[in-house]
ZAVEX-15940 format. One line per 4 residues: number of its first residue (from 0); their letters; for each residue x, y, z of C-alpha. Coordinates in nm, 4 decimals. Example, Ala and Ser with C-alpha at 12.3 -4.5 7.8 and 13.67 -1.06 7.14 Angstrom:
0> as> 1.2300/-0.4500/0.7800 ~ 1.3670/-0.1060/0.7140
This chain:
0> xxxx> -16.3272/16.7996/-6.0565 ~ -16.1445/16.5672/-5.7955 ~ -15.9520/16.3070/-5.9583 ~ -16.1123/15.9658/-5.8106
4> xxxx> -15.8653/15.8135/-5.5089 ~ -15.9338/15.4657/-5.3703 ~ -16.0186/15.5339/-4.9539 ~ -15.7127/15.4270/-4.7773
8> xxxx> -15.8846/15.1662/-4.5546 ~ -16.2568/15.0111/-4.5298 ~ -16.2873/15.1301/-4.1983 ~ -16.2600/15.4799/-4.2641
12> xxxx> -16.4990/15.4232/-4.6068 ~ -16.7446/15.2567/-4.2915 ~ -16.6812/15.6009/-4.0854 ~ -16.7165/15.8401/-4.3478
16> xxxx> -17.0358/15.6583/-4.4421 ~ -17.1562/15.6970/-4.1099 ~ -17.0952/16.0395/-4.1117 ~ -17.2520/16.1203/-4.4206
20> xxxx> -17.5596/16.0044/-4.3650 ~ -17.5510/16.1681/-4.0899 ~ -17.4713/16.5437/-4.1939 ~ -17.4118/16.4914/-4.5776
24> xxxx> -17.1070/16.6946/-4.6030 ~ -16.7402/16.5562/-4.5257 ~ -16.3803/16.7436/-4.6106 ~ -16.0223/16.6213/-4.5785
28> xxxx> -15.8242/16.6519/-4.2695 ~ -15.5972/16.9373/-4.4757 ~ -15.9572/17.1551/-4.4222 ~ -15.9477/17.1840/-4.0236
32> xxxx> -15.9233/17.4214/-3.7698 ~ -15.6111/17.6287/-3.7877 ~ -15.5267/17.5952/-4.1467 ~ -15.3539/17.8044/-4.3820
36> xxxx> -15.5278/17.9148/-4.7375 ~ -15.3453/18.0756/-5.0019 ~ -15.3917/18.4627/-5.0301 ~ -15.5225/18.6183/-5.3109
40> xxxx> -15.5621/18.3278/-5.5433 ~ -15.8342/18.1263/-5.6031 ~ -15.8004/17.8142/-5.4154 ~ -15.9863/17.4718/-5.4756
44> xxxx> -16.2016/17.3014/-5.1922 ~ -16.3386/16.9951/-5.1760 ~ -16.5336/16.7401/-5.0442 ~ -16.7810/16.4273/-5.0249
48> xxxx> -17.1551/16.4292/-5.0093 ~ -17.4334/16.2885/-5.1489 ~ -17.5062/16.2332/-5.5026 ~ -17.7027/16.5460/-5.6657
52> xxxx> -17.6882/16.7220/-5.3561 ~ -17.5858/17.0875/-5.3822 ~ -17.2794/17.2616/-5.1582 ~ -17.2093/17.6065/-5.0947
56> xxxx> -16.9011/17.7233/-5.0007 ~ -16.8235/18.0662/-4.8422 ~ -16.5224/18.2605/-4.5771 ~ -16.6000/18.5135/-4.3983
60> xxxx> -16.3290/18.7276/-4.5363 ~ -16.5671/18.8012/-4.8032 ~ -16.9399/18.6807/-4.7316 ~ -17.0764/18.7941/-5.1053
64> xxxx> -16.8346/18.5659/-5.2857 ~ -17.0099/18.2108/-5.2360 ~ -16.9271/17.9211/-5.3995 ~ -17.1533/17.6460/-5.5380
68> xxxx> -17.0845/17.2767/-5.6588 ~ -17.2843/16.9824/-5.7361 ~ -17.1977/16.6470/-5.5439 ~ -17.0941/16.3984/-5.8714
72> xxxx> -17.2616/16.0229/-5.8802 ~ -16.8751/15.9197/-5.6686 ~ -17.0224/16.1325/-5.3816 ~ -16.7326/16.4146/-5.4935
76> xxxx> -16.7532/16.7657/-5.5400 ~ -16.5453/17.0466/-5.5597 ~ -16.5553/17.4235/-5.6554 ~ -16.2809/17.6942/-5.6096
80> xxxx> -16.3236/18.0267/-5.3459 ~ -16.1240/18.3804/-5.3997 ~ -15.8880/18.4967/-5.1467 ~ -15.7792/18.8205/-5.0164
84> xxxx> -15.4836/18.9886/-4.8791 ~ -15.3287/18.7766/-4.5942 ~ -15.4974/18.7946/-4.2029 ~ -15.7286/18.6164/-4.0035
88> xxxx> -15.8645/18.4221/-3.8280 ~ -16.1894/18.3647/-4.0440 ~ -16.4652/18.1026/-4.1040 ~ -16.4812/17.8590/-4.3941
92> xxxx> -16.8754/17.7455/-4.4228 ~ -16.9770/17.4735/-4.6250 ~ -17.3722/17.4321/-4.6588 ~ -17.5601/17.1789/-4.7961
96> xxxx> -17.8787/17.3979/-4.8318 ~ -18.0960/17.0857/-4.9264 ~ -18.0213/16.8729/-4.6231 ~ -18.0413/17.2534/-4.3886
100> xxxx> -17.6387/17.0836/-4.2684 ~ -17.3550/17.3401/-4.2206 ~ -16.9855/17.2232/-4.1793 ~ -16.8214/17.5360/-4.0182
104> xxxx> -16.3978/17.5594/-3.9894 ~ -16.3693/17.8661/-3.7440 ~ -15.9993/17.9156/-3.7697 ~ -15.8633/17.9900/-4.1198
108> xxxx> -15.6120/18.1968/-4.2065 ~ -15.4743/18.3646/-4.5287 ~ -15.1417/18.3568/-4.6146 ~ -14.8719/18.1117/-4.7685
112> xxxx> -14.8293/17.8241/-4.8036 ~ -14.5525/17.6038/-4.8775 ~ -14.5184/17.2034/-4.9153 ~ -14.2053/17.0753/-4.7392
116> xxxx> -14.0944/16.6749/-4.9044 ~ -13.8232/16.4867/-4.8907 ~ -13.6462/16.1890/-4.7092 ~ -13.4555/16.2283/-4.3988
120> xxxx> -13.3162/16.5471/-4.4214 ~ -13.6096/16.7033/-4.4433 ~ -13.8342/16.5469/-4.2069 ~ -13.5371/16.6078/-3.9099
124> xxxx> -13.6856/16.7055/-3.6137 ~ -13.6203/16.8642/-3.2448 ~ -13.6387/16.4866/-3.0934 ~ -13.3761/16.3714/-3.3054
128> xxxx> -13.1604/16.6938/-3.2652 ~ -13.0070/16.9799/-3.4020 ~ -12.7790/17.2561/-3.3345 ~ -12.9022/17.4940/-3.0909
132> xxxx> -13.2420/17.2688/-3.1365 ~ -13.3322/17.3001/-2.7300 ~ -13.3275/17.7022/-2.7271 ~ -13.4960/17.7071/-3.0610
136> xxxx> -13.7664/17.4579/-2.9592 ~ -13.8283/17.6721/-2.6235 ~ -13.9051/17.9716/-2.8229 ~ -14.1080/17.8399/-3.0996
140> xxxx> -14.4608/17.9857/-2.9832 ~ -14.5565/18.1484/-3.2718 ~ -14.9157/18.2231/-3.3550 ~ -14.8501/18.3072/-3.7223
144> xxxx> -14.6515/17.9606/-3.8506 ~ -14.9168/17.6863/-3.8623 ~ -14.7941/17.3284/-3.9522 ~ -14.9586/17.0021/-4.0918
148> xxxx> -14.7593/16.7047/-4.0724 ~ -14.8343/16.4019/-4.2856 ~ -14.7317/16.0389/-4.1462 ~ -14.5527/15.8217/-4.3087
152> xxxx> -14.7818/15.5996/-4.4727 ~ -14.7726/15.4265/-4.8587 ~ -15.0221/15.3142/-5.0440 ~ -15.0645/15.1203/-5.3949
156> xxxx> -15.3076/15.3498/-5.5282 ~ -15.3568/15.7133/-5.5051 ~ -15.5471/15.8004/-5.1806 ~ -15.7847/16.1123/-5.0783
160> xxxx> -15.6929/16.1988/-4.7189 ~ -15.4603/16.1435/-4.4573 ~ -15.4703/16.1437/-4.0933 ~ -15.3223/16.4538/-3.9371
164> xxxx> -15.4729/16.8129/-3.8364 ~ -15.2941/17.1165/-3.8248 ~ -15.1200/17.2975/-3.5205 ~ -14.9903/17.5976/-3.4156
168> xxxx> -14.6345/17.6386/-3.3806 ~ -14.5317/17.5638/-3.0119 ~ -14.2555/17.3865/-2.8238 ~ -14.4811/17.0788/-2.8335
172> xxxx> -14.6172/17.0781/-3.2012 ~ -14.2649/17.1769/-3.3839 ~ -14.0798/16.8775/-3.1939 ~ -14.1514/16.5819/-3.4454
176> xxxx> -14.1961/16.8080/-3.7198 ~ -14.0045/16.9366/-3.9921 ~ -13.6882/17.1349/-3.8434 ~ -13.6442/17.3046/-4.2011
180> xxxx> -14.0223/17.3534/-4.2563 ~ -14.0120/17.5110/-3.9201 ~ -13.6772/17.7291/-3.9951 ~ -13.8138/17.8330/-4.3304
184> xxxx> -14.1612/17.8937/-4.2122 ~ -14.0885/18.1188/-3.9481 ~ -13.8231/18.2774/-4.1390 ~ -14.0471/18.3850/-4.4150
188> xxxx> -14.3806/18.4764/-4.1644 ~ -14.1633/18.7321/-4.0070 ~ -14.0160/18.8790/-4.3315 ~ -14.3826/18.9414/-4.5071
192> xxxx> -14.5670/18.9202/-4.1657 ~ -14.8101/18.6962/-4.2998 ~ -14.9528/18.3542/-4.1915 ~ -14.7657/18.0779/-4.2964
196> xxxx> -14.8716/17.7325/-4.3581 ~ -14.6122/17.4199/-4.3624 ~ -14.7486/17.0853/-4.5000 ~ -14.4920/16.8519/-4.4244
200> xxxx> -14.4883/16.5512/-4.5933 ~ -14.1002/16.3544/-4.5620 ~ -13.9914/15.9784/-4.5140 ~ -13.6598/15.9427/-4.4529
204> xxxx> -13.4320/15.6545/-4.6364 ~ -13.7072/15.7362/-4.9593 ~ -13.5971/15.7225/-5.3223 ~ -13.7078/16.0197/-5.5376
208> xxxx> -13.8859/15.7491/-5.7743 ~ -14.1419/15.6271/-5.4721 ~ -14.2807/15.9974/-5.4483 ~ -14.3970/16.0307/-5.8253
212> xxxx> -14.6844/15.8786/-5.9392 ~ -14.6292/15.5277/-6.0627 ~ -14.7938/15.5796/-6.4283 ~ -14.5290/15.8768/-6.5063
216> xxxx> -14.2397/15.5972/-6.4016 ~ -14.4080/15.3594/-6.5841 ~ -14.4048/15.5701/-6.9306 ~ -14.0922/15.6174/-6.8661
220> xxxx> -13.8197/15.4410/-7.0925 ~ -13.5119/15.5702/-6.8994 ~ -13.6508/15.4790/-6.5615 ~ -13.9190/15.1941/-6.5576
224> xxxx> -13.6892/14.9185/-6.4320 ~ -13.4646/15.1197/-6.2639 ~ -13.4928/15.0913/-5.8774 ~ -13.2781/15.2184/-5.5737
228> xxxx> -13.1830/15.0072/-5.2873 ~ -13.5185/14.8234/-5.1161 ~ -13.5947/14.8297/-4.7791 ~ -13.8190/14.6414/-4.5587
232> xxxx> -13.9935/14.9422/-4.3761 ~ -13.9699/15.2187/-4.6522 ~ -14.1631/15.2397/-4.9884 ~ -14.0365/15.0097/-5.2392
236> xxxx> -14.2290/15.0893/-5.5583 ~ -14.2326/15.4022/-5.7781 ~ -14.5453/15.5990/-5.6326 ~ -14.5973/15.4449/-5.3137
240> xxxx> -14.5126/15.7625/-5.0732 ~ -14.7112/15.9445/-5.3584 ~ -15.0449/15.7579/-5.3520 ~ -15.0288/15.8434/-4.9382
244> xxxx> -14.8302/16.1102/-4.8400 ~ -14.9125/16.3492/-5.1879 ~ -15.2269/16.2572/-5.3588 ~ -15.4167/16.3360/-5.0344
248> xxxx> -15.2895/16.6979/-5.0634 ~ -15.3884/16.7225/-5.4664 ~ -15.5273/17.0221/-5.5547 ~ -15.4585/17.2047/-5.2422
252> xxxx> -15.3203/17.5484/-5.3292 ~ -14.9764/17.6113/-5.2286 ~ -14.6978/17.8713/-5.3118 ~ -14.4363/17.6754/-5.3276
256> xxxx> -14.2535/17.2990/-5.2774 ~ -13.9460/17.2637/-5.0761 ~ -13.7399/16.9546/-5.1343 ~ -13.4525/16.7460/-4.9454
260> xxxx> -13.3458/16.4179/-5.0969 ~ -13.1024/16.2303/-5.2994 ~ -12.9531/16.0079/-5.0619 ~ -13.1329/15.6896/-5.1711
264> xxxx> -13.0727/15.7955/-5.4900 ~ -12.6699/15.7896/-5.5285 ~ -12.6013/15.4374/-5.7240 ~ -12.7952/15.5783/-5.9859
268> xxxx> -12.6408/15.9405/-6.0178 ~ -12.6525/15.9997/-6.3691 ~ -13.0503/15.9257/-6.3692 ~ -13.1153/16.1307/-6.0836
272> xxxx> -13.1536/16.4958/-6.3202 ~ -13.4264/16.3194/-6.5327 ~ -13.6148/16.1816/-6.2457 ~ -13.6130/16.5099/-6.0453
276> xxxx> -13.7966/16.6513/-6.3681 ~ -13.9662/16.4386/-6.4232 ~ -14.1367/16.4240/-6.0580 ~ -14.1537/16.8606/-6.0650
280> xxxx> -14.3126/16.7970/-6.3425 ~ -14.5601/16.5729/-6.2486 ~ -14.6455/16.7553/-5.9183 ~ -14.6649/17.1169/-6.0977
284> xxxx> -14.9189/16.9366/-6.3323 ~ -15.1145/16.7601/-6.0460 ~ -15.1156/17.0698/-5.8709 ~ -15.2180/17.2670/-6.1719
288> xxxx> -14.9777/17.5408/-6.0929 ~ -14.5942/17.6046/-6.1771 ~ -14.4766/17.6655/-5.8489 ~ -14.1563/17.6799/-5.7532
292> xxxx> -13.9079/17.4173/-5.6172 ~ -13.6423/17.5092/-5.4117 ~ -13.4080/17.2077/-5.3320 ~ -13.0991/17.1204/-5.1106
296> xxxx> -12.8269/16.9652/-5.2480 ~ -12.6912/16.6739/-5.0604 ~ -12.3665/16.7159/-4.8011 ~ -12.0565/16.5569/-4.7846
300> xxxx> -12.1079/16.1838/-4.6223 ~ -11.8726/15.9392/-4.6280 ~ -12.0616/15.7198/-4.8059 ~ -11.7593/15.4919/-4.9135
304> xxxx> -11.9104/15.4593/-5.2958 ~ -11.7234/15.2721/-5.5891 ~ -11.8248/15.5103/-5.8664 ~ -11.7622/15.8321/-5.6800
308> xxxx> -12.1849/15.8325/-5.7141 ~ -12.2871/16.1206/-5.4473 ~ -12.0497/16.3663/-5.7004 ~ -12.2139/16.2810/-5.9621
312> xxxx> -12.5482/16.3249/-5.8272 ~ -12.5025/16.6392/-5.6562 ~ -12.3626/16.7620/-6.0271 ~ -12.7050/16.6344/-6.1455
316> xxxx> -12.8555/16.8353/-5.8702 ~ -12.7192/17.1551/-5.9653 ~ -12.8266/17.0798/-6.3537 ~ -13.1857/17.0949/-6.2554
320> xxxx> -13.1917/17.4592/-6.1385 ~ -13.0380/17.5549/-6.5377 ~ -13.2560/17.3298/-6.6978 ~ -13.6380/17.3480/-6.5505
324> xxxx> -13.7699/17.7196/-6.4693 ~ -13.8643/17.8290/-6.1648 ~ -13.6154/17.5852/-5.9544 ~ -13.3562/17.6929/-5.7684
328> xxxx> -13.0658/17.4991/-5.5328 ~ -12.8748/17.5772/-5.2271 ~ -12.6059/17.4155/-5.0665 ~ -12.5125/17.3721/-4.6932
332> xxxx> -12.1617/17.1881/-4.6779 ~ -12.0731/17.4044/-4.3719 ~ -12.0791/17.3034/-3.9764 ~ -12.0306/16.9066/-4.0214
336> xxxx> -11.8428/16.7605/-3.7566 ~ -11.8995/16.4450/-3.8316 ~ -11.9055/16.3207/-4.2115 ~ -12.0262/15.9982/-4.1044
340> xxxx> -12.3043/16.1298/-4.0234 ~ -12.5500/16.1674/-4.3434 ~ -12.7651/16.3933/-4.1214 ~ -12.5876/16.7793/-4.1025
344> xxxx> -12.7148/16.8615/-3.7852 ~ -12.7540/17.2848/-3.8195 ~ -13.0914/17.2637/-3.9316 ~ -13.1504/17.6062/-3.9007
348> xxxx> -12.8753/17.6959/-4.1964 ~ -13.0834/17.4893/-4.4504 ~ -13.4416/17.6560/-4.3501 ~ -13.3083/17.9889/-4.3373
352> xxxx> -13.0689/17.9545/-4.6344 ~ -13.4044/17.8182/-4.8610 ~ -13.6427/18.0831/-4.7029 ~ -13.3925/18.3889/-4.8097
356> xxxx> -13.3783/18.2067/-5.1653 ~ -13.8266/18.1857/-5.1718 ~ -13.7758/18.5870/-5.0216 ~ -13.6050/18.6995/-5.2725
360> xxxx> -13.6646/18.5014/-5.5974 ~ -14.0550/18.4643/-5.5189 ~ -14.1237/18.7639/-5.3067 ~ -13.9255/19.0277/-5.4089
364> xxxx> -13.7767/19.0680/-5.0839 ~ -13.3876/19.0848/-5.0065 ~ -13.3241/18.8942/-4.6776 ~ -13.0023/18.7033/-4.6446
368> xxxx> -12.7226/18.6168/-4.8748 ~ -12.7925/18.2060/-5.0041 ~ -12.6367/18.1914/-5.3692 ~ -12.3397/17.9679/-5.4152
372> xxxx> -12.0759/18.0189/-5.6375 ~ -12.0810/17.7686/-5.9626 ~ -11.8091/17.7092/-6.2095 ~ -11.7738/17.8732/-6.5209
376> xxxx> -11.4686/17.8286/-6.6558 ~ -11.1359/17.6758/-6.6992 ~ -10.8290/17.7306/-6.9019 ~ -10.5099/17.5398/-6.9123
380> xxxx> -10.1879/17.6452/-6.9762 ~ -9.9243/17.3386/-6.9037 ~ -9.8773/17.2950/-6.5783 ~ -10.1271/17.5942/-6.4927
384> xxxx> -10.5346/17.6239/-6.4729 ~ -10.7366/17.9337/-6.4114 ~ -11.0874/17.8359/-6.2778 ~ -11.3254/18.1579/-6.3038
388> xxxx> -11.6583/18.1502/-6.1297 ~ -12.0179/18.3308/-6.1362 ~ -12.2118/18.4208/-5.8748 ~ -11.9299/18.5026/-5.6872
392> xxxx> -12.1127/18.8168/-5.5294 ~ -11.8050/18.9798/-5.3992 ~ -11.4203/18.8673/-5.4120 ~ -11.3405/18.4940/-5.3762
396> xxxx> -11.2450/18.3985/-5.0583 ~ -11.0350/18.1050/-4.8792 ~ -11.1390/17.9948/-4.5250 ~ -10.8337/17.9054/-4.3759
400> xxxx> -10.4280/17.8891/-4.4264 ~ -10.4898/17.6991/-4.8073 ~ -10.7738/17.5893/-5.0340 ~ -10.8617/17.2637/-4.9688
404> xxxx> -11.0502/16.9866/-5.1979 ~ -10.8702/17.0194/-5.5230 ~ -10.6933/16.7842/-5.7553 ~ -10.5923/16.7860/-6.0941
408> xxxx> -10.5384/16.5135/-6.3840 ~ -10.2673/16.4763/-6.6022 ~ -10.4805/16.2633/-6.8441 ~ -10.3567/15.9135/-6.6975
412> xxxx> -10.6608/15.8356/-6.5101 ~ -10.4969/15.9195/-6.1874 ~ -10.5689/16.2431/-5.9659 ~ -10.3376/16.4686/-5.7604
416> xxxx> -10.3246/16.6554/-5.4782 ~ -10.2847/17.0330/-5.6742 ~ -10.1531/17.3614/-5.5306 ~ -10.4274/17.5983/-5.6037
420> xxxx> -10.4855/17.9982/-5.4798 ~ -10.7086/18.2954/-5.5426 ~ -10.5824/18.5346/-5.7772 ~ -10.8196/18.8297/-5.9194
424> xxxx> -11.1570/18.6547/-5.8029 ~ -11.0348/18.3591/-6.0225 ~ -10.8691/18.0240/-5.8623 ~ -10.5207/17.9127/-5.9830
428> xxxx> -10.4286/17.5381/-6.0022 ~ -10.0532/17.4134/-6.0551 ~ -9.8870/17.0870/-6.0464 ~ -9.5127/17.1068/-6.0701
432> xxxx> -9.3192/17.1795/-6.4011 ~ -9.2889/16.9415/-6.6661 ~ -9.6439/16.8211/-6.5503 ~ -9.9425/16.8973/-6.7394
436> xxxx> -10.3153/16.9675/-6.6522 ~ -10.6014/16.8604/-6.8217 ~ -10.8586/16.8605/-6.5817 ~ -10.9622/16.9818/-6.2168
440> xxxx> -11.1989/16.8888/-5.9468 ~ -11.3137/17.0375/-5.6132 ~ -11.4820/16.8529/-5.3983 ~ -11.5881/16.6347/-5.6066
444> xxxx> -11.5979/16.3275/-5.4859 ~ -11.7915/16.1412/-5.1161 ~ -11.7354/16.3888/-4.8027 ~ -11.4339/16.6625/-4.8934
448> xxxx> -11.5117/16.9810/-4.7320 ~ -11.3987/17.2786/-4.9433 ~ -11.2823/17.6388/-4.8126 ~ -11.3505/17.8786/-5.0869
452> xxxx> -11.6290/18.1012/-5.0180 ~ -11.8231/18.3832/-5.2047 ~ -11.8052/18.7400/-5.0887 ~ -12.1142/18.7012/-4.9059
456> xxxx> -11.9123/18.3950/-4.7321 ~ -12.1565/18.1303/-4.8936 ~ -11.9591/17.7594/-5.0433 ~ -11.8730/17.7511/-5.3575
460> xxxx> -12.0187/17.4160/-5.5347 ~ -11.8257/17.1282/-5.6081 ~ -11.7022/17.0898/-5.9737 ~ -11.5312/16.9378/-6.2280
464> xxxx> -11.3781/17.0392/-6.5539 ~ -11.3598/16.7041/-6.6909 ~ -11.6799/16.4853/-6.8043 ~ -11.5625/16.1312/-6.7484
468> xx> -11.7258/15.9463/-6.4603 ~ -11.4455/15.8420/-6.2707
């Protein structure tokens, strides 16, 4: 049954009241007009009504297949409906046979859905810009991509709905929306030709730790007093962007969770692995399903750190994929004029670069190439190191006249500017003779933008051969 959430406000308890005694049955703003329903699942709905009334629930995509549930003494109920094969548009009815009221949603559609999260990053829209964002905005009328965007809004508790409705994709609706939910959405629609449903739900300048729910931060040892930079108009407590801006959306049935943040998160890097766990943990158990989580890792920004923090994060980052199943990472260092700029403005690269990662990993479905390169390796021989590589797909290649982005150690604590080329798919680093290597880096560090690209000409990832946090 529905977990019990405090109502976010007494004047929308005093509305809902209204309207149940007027009609008996009332439904979260995710169950509207336009929405998206998982195919070929079985997906929960629920509600309010009276206590010990009875609700039916059934879609006209199959009429024999209705649903009932019994309204509980907190005026909940909830039951779960089968889906079929992706189309539309349908009905969703929802009958309270004792009072003779019907609730009736005449657009629903079948298809996928996918939860978009995140701070900044993520929530980047049209208004704020992005490459190529007026052209792409003109053409965004698309009938199949259907988007509900949370506001930002925290809570202290755990809350039961939100105010927002869904919309079709247009010029108008996609402009202070998601630009990667949009990218990805309409990416993947046209690939399976299905509906597709984009919940976006994104604060921007949000630590990871405000988006899990407080109790799971709480039983935490690692990470109950640990908190990231506070802010007087963003979230400040573990769970507060939860209780609002996720809790509404529990159980809703969704195929996936796209995530973009890490940001806030820097100045306490070597946490940052456990806590993303921890909170893809914590959703795939409120959720009740193991979806997967696809994830961005964060671009070079000149952030000016002390500890050389955003490297070490975006190393945790790129953990997460090895360690928790069903997670996977992409990276999108490419097109940044500007590196003091902590918001990479193509947009379109991140969407598309997640949505051919969901195609292929989820669906089956080959698209575009998205895997980066990841050390493997290293060697050392003197004043030599060979640096092999997997997921190279294809030869390793060097944008430009030299690789850029790597230094080596001779053990002293200090770094160096290293000579380094491909050789055989592998990546040779020398200082001069007499000098010896112990350890290299690439990129690892605030805002260095590396060359070296896979055969499919996707980034390799930063590394580091060494393990000191320097």
């Amino acid at each position: 049954m529905i977990k019990s959430k405090k109502i976010f406000a007494w004047a929308f308890t005093l509305v809902m009241s209204i309207t149940l005694n007027a009609q008996e049955i009332q439904m979260p703003a995710l169950f509207g007009n336009g929405m998206v329903l998982q195919q070929q699942t079985s997906t929960p709905i629920w509600g309010w009504g009276k206590a010990g009334d009875s609700i039916y629930v059934v879609g006209s995509w199959n009429r024999t297949d209705t649903m009932r549930a019994k309204v509980n003494p907190l005026g909940e109920w909830e039951t779960e409906i089968p889906t079929t094969v992706a189309g539309g548009p349908y009905s969703l009815q929802v009958i309270n046979h004792y009072k003779g009221v019907e609730h009736t949603i005449d657009t629903v559609w079948l298809g996928e859905v996918w939860l978009c999260s995140g701070q900044s990053n993520m929530e980047w829209s049209f208004e704020q810009g992005v490459i190529n964002g007026d052209a792409d905005r003109a053409n965004a009328d698309y009938a199949n991509l259907h988007i509900f965007r949370v506001p930002r809004q925290a809570a202290k508790t755990p809350q039961n709905d939100v105010r927002a409705r869904w919309k079709v994709s247009s010029p108008e609706s996609v402009f202070t929306s998601s630009c990667i939910g949009y990218y990805f959405g309409r990416a993947v629609s046209e690939q399976l030709n299905v509906p597709v449903g984009i919940i976006s739900t994104a604060w921007g300048g949000t630590p990871a730790e405000v988006w899990v729910n407080a109790d799971t931060i709480a039983n935490d040892t690692l990470l109950a007093n640990v908190r990231s930079d506070q802010w007087d108009y963003w979230p400040r407590e573990p769970g507060e962007a939860y209780n609002q801006m996720i809790a509404p959306l529990i159980p809703f049935k969704i195929a996936g969770c796209l995530w973009y943040q890490g940001e806030s998160n820097h100045q306490f890097a070597e946490l940052y692995g456990h806590l993303m766990k921890l909170l893809i943990n914590n959703w795939r158990e409120e959720f009740n399903t193991q979806f997967p989580f696809y994830y961005v890792q964060i671009a070079p920004h000149t952030y000016m750190s002390e500890r050389n923090t955003p490297a070490l994060l975006r190393e945790q980052q790129e953990r997460v994929q090895y360690e928790l199943e069903n997670c996977g990472m992409i990276s999108v260092p490419e097109n940044i004029p500007n590196k003091r700029d902590i918001h990479p403005r193509d947009k379109r690269l991140a969407g598309e670069r997640l949505a051919a990662m969901a195609l292929e990993r989820h669906y089956n479905k080959t698209w575009k190439p998205y895997l980066s390169p990841a050390f493997q390796s290293a060697t050392f021989a003197g004043n030599k190191a060979i640096v092999t590589f997997k997921s190279l797909n294809g030869k390793l290649q060097v944008k430009g006249d030299k690789v850029e982005g790597v230094v080596a150690s001779t053990g002293n604590g200090e770094w160096k500017e290293a000579k380094a080329v491909v050789k055989n798919n592998n990546l040779i680093v020398t200082l001069p003779k007499g000098e010896k290597i112990v350890a290299v880096r690439y990129c690892f560090d605030d805002d260095t933008i590396g060359n070296l690209y896979s055969g499919e000409m996707i980034p390799v990832l930063p590394f580091r051969t060494d393990n000191y946090n320097k």
